[in-house]
KOLLUMNU-207589 format. One record per residue (C-alpha): x, y, z; residue in one letter. Coordinates in steps of 0.25 Angstrom, whole numbers, padded with zeros to 4 digits, always signed. Each point is the difference from the previous one (the first is absolute). Layout:
! residues N
XYZa...
//
This chain:
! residues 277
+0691-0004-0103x+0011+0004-0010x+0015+0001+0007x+0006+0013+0002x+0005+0006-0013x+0016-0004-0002x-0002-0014+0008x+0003-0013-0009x-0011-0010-0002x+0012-0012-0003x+0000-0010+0011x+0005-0014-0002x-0008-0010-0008x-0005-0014+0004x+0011-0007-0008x+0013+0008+0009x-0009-0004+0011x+0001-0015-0003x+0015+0001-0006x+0003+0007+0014x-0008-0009+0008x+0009-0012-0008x+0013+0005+0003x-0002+0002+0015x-0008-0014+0002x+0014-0006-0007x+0011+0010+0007x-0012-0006+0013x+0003-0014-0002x+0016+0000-0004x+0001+0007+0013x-0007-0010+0008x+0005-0012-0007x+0015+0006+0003x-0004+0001+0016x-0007-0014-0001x+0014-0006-0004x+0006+0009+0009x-0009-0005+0010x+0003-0016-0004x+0016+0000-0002x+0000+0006+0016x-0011-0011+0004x+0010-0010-0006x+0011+0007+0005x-0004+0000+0014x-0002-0016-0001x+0013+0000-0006x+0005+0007+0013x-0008-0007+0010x+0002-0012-0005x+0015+0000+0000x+0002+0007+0013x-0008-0012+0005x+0009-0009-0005x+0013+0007+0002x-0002+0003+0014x-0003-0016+0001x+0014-0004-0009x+0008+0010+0007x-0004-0007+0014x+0002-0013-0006x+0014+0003-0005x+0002+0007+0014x-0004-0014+0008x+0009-0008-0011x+0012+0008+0004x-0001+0000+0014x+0001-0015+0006x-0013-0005-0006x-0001-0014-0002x-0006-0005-0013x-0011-0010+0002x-0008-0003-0014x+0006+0004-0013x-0009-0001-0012x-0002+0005-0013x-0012+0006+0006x+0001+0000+0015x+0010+0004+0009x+0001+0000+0015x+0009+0003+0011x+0003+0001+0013x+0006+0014+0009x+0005-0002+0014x-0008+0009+0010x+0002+0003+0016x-0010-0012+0001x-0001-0010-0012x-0001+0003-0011x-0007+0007-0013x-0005-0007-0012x-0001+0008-0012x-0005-0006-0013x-0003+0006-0015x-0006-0009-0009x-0008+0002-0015x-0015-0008-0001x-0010+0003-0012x+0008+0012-0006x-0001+0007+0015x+0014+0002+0011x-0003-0003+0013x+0006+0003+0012x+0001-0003+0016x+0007+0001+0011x+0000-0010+0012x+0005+0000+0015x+0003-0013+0004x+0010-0009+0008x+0008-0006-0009x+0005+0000-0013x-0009-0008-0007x-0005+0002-0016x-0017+0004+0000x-0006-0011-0006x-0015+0007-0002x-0003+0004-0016x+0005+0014-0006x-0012+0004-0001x-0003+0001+0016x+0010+0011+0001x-0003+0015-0002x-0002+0004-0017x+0010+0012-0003x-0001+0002-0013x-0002-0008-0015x+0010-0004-0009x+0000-0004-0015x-0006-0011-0007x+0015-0001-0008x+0008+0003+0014x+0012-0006-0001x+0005-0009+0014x-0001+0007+0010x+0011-0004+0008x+0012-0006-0003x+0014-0005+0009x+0013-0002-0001x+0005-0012+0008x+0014-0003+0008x-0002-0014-0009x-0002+0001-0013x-0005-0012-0002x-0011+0004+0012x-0014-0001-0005x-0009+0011+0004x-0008-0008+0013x+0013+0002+0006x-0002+0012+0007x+0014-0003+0009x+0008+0002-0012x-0007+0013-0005x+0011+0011+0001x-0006+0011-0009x-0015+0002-0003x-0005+0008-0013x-0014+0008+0001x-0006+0004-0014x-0015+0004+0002x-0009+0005-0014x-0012+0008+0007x-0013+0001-0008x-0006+0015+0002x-0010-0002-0010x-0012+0007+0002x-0012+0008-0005x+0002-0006-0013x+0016+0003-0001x+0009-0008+0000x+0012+0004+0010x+0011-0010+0006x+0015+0003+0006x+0012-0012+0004x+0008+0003+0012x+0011-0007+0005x+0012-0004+0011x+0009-0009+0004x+0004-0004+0016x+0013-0008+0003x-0004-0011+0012x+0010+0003+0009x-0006-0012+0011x+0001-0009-0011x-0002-0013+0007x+0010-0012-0001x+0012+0010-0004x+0008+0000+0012x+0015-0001-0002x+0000-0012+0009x+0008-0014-0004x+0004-0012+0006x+0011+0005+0006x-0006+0010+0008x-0008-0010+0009x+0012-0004+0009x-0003-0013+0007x+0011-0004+0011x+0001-0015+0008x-0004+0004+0014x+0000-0008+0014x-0015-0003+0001x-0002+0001-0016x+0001+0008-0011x+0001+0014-0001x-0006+0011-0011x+0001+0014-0003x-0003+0008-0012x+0014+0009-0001x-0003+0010-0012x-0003+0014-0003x-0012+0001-0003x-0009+0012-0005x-0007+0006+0013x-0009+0010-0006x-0008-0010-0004x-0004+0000+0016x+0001-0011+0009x+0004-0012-0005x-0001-0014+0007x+0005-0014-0002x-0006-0013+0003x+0007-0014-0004x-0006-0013-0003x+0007-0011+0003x-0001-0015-0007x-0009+0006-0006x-0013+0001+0009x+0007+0006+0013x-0001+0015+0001x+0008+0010+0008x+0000+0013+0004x+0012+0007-0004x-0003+0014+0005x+0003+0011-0007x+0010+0007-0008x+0007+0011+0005x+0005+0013-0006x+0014-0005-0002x-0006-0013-0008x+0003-0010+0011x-0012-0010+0005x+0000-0004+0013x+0007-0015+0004x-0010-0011+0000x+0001-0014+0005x-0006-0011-0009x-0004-0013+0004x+0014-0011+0000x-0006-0007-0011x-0002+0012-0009x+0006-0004-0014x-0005+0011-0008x-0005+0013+0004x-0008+0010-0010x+0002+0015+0005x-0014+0006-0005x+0002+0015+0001x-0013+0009+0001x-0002+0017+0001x-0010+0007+0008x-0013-0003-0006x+0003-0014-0001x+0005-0002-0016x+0012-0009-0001x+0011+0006-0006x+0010-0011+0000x+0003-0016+0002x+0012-0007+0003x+0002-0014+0001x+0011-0004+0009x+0006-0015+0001x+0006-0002+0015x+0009-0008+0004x+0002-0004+0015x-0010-0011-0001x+0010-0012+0004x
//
């Protein structure tokens, strides 16, 4: 059957079909390669996120424990651990880096008392690069301190590279924060002059007589005397005045050993005495 009289017979030949089937098949993939990047950057992204707010959420505690009246009880390169007074005992917090992987954990327990189990037996937060730098790093009240001297640590430095990679891409972030110790231990302004020994009747008699920092909670004193007696001293009252102990007549040196709620000695005194006839 012929077409109607006046209709065109063009239509489009096989060679404008393929070239139109070309460009569409191209326009096809560039749009899918675009939303398949798209689809990677926010895959990375979202690793980038999570992993940080992790971490973050983790530092920030830390630096909030650090400036509260925390107690630090292991201070490495790699490890760091510390104690936070509770209504009961106290809470052991540790972060420490093993096989390129941060770990963290938080223990109850009853007294102040460094965790002594590997870094790998606490909970895996997150993993760090293979060219991280230290991850922790202190300042100390000495500054010939070395760094197992957690007594002495007044400033603690936290620098974390995180290792996002993933789905054959590479992502990573670095995150850090510093935390002034405020219960930084052995730091007490205490001297020889503050332990005030007197010659009494029935023998010598001690008393710490200094002000002395009562936000680090109770504090409590206990004296040694020639070196293998102890004493309890009581405690130390708002004001900075211990309570009056008796020592033994034959007390010729006295060592005030001054200790804060969760059992950390902040300060030692050694006192010479002399009453003894």
């Amino acid at each position: 059957m012929r077409p109607p009289a006046g209709c065109p017979e063009d239509g489009f030949t096989l060679v404008e079909i393929l070239v139109a089937m070309t460009v569409s098949l191209a326009v096809l993939l560039a749009t899918l390669q675009s939303f398949d990047l798209f689809t990677s950057n926010a895959a990375t992204q979202t690793r980038v996120t999570d992993a940080n707010d992790q971490v973050r959420s983790t530092m920030d505690r830390t630096v909030r424990d650090l400036r509260g009246a925390s107690v630090v009880l292991r201070a490495d390169d790699d490890d760091l651990a510390y104690a936070v007074p509770q209504a009961s005992g106290v809470r052991i917090e540790r972060i420490c880096v093993d096989s390129l992987k941060l770990y963290r954990s938080s223990t109850p327990a009853a007294s102040a008392v460094a965790p002594t189990g590997p870094c790998t037996s606490a909970t895996s937060i997150a993993k760090v690069s293979a060219a991280a730098v230290t991850p922790f790093t202190y300042d100390s009240v000495l500054p010939t301190a070395p760094l197992a001297s957690p007594a002495t640590v007044k400033n603690v430095g936290l620098r974390f590279s995180l290792d996002a990679s993933g789905a054959g891409r590479t992502a990573s972030s670095t995150l850090t924060a510093s935390a002034a110790v405020r219960s930084t231990a052995g730091t007490l302004p205490v001297g020889g002059d503050d332990v005030q020994v007197a010659c009494g009747q029935d023998g010598p008699l001690v008393q710490i007589g200094v002000g002395l920092p009562v936000d680090l909670g109770p504090l409590t004193v206990t004296y040694v005397t020639n070196g293998n007696v102890t004493i309890a001293g009581g405690s130390v009252t708002a004001s900075g005045s211990g309570q009056v102990t008796l020592l033994p007549p034959s007390t010729a040196s006295v060592v005030a050993i001054i200790t804060d709620a969760i059992g950390i000695t902040r300060a030692t005194i050694n006192k010479p005495v002399g009453c003894v006839a």
